[in-house]
C-alpha positions as CSV (number, residue, x, y, z in Angstrom):
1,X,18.2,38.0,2.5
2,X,14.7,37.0,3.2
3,X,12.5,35.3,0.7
4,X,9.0,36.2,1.6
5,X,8.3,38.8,-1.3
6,X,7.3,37.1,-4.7
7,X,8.2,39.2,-7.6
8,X,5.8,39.8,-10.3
9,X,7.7,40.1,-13.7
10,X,8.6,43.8,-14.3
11,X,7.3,45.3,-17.3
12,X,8.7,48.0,-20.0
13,X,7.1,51.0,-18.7
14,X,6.8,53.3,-21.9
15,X,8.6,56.9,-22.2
16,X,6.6,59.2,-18.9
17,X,5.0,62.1,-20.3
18,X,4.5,65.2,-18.0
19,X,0.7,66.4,-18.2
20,X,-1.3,68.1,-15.8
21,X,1.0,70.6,-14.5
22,X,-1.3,71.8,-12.0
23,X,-4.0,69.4,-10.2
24,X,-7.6,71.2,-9.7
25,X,-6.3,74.6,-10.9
26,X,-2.8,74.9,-8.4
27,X,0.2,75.1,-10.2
28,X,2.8,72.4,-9.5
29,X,6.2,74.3,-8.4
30,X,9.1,73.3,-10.9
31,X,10.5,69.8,-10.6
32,X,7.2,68.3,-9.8
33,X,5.2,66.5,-12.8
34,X,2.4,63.8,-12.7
35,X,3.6,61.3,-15.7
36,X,1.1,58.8,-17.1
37,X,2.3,55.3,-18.0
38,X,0.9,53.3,-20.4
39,X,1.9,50.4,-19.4
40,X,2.2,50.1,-15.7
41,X,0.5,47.9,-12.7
42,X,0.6,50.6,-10.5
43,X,-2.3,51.8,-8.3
44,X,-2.4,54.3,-6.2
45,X,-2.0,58.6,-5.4
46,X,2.1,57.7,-6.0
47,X,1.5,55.5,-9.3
48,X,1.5,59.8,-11.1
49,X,3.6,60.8,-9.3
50,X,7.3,62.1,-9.7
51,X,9.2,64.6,-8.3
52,X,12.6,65.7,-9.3
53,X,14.7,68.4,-6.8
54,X,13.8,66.2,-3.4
55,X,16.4,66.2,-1.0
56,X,17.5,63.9,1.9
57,X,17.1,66.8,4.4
58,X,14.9,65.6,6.9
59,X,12.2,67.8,7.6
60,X,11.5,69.6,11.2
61,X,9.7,67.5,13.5
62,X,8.0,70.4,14.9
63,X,5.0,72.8,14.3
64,X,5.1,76.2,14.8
65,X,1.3,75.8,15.9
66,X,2.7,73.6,19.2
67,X,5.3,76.0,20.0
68,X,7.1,75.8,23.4
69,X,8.6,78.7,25.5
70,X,12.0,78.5,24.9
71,X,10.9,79.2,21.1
72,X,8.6,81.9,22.0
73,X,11.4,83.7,23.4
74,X,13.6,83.0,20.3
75,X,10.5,84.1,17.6
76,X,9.4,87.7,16.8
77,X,5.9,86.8,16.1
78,X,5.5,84.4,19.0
79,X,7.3,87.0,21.3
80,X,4.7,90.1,20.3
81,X,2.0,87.9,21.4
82,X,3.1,86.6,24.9
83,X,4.5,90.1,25.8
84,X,1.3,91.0,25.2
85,X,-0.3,88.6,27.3
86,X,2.7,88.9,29.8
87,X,1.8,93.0,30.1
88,X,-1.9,91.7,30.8
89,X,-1.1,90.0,33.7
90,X,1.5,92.0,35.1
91,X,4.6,89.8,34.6
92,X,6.8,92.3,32.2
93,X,9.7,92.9,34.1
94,X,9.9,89.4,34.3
95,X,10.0,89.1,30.7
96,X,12.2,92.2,29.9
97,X,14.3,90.8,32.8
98,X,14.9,87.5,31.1
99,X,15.9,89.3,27.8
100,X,18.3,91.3,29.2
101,X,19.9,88.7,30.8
102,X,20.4,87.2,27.2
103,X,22.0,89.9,25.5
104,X,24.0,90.5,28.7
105,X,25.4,87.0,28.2
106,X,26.6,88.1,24.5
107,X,23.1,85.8,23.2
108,X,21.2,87.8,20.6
109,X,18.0,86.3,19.6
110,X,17.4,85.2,15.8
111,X,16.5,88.2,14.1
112,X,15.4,90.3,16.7
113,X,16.7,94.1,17.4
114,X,19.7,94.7,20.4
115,X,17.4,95.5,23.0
116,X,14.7,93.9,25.3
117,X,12.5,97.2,24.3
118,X,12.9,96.2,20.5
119,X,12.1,92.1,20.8
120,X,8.6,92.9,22.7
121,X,7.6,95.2,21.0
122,X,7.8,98.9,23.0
123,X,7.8,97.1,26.6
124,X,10.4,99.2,28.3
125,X,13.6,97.6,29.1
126,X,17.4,98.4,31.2
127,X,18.3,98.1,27.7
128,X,16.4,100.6,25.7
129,X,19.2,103.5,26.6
130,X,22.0,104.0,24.0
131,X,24.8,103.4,26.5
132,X,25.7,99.4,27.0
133,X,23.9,97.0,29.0
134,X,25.5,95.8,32.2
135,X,25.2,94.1,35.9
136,X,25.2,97.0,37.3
137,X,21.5,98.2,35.4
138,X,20.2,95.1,35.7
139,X,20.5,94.9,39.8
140,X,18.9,98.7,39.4
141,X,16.2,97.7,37.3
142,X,14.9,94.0,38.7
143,X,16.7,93.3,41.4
144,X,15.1,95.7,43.6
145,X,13.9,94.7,47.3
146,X,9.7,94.9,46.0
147,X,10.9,92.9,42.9
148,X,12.3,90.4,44.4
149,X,9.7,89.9,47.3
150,X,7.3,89.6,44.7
151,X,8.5,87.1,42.3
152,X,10.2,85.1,45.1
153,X,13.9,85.4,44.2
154,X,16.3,83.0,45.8
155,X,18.3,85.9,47.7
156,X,21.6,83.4,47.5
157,X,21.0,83.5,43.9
158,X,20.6,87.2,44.1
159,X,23.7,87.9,45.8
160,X,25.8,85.8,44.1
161,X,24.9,87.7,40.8
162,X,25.4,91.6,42.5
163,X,28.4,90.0,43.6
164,X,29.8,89.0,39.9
165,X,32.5,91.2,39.5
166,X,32.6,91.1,35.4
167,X,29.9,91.1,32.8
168,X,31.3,87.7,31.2
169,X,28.4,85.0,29.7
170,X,30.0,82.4,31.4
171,X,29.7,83.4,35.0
172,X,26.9,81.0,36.5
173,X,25.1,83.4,38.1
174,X,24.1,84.6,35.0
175,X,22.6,81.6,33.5
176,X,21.3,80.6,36.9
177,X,19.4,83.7,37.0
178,X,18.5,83.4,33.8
179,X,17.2,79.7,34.6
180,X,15.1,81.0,37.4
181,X,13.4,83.7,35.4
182,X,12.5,80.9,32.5
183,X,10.7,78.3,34.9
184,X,8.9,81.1,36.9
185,X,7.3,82.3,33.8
186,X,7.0,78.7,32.8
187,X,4.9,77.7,35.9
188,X,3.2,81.0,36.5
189,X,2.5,82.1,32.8
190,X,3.2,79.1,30.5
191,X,0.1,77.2,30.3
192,X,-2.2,80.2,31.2
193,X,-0.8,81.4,27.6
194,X,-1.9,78.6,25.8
195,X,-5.3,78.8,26.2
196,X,-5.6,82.7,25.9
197,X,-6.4,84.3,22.9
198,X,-3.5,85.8,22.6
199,X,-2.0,82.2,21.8
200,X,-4.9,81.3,19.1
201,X,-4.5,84.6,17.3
202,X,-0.7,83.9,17.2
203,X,-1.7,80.6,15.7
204,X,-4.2,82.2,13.5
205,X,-1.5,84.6,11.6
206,X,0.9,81.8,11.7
207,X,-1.7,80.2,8.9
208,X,-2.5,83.0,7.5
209,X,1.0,84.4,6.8
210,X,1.9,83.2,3.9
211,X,4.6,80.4,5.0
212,X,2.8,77.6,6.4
213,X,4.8,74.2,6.3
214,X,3.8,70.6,6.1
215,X,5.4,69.9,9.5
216,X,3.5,73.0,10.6
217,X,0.5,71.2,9.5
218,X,1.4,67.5,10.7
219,X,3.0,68.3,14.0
220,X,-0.3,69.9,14.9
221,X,-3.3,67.8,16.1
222,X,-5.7,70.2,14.9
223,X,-4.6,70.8,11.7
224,X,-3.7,67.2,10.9
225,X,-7.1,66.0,11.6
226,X,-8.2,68.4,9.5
227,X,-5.5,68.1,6.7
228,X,-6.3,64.0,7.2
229,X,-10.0,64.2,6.4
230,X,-9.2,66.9,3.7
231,X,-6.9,64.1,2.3
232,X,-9.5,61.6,2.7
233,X,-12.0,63.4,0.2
234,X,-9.1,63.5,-2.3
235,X,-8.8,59.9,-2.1
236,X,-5.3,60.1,-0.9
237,X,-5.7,59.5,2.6
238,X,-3.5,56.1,2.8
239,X,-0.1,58.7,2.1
240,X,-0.6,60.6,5.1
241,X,-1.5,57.6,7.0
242,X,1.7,55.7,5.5
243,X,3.9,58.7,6.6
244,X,2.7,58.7,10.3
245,X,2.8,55.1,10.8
246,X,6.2,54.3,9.2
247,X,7.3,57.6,11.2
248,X,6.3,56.3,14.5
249,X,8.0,53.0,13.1
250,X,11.1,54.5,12.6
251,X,11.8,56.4,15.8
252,X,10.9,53.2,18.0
253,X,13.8,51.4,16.1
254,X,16.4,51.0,18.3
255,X,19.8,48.9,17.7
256,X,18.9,46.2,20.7
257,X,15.0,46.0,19.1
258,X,14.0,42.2,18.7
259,X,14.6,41.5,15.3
260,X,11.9,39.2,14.7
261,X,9.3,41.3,15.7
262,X,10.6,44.7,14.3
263,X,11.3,43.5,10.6
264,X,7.2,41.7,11.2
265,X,6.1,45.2,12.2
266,X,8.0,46.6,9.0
267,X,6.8,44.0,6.5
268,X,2.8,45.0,7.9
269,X,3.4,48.2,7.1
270,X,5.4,47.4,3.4
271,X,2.4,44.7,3.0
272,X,-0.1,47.0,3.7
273,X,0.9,50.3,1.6
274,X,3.9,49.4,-0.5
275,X,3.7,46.0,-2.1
276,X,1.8,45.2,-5.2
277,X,-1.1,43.6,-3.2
278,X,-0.7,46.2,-0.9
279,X,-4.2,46.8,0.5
280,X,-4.0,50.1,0.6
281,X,-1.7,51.2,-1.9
282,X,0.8,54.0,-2.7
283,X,1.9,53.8,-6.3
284,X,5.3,53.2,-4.9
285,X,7.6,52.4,-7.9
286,X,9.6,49.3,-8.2
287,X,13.4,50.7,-7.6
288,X,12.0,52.7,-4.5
289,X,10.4,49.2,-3.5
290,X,13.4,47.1,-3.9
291,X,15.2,49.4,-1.3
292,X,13.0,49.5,1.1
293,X,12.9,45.5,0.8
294,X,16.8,45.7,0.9
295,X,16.6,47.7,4.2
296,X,14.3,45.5,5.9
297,X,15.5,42.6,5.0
298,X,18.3,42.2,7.1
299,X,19.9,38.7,8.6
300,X,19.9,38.0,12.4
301,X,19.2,41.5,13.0
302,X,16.5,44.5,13.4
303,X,15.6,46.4,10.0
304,X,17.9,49.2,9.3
305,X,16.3,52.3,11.0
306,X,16.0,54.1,8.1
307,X,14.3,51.2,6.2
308,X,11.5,52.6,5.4
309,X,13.1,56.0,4.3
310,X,12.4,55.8,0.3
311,X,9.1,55.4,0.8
312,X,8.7,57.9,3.1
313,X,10.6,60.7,0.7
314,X,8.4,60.3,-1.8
315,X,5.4,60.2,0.3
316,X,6.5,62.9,1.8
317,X,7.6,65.0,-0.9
318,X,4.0,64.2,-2.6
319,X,2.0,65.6,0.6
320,X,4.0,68.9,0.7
321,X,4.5,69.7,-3.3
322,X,0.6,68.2,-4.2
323,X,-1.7,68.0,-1.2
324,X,-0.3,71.0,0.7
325,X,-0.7,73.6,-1.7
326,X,-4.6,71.8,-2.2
327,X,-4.9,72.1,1.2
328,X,-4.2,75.8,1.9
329,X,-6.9,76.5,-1.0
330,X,-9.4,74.5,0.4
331,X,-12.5,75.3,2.6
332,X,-11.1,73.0,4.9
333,X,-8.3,75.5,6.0
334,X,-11.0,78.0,6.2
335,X,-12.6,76.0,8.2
336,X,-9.2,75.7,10.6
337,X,-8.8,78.8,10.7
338,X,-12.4,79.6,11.7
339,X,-12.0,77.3,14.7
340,X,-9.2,79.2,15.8
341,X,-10.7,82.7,15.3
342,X,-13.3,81.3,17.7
343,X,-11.2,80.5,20.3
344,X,-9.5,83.6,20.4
């Protein structure tokens, strides 16, 4: 193992006390305490910090502020807001068309009613009768000669799916219809939607729902600016900054990386937030140090990919259980939300 970490002698800590179960007035949820010590070198927004029910589940790397199309069409709030926008400009049956095709092919969407009628919200579908979707309805409904003319259907593509001669999800012509239908609306609708306001006022109820994550917050530019410079008031700026660089660490890490030059990069970013000189540091304690050096430090080869991953629970687990719940009180989500309101 590489020697290039001196060790300052460890110290007794005394017996942590759990004070302060809320910080400026929001509770702490159950689990989560800020001890003192009374005998610790520690410095840092980490040094109080303990938290007792965090898992090893990684988080989603998405935000449902950035949300794509293919997770419009799987989301009941996201849906009711591009059907809207889809009725606007005329591109419905499209829509409804798309759906059908998915519960034709046996696919119901996550938590969304049996019927194309039902997931957007009153648009009128094949599928709004009682009796059971089929081919046959479909062809009736969208594939009509005006239909296709408009929306420039493939007629091979067309025939082949008139021609099917069973309703099973795993004929092609299905999906490939399907397909068609997707990137249409994703050339002709897709990036019109985004800057409508029907987009920022789905944004703006996503905040204001009740639910908000800290990967909807983080995956976000918007928000993470402001969540950054809300962080940066609270003097705890370097934990978010520590998250998003050993993050973008992390996922570079790749098993022919140069070894020399990863584990430098790594030992920056350990020199920088993690080690008792650290010039901008965490409060990382010295167990959840000592693995992190373990994981870098690693003979004739690249850091482990995951070397960095103790630090990053706890910084992690810090921003959602402490600076989150902060956050969402703050004016500085007001003000987020304000931009948004604009927009729309």
């Amino acid at each position: 193992m590489l020697q290039f970490w001196k060790r300052n002698s460890k110290k007794e800590k005394t017996r942590q006390q759990s004070v302060n179960q809320n910080v400026n007035g929001v509770p702490l949820p159950v689990g989560v305490f800020l001890p003192t010590f009374s005998d610790s070198n520690l410095e840092g927004p980490l040094a109080n910090f303990q938290h007792d029910g965090y898992t090893d589940t990684p988080p989603p790397q998405r935000s449902r502020l950035s949300i794509t199309l293919s997770e419009v069409l799987y989301d009941r709030m996201a849906l009711l807001y591009f059907s809207q926008f889809v009725e606007l400009r005329g591109y419905s049956l499209l829509l409804n068309l798309w759906l059908d095709l998915q519960v034709l092919r046996g696919q119901s969407l996550n938590g969304a009613g049996d019927s194309a009628g039902e997931r957007t919200c009153g648009l009128r579908s094949v599928s709004d009768s009682v009796s059971p979707l089929t081919r046959r309805k479909v062809c009736q409904r969208y594939l009509t000669e005006d239909v296709v003319q408009r929306f420039r259907f493939p007629e091979d593509l067309c025939t082949r799916f008139e021609a099917a001669k069973q309703d099973t999800p795993d004929d092609p012509a299905f999906q490939q219809l399907q397909d068609f239908v997707y990137q249409t609306m994703r050339r002709e609708l897709w990036h019109d939607f985004l800057r409508s306001e029907f987009f920022s006022k789905f944004q703006v109820e996503v905040l204001t729902s009740g639910g908000v994550t800290l990967s909807d917050i983080l995956y976000h530019s918007a928000a993470l600016n402001a969540f950054t410079e809300f962080l940066d008031q609270e003097g705890c700026r370097s934990v978010v900054e520590f998250w998003l660089t050993a993050t973008a660490f992390q996922s570079q890490l790749r098993p022919d990386s140069d070894p020399t030059a990863s584990q430098n990069e790594a030992i920056n970013i350990y020199d920088k937030y993690l080690s008792l000189q650290a010039t901008c540091p965490l409060g990382i304690d010295d167990a959840t140090r000592c693995e992190v050096e373990h994981r870098i430090c690693v003979e004739d080869a690249a850091p482990r990919n995951d070397c960095l991953e103790p630090a990053l629970r706890k910084a992690w687990a810090y921003l959602r259980y402490v600076c989150l719940p902060l956050f969402l009180s703050s004016q500085s989500y007001v003000q987020l939300i304000s931009e948004l309101m604009r927009a729309s």
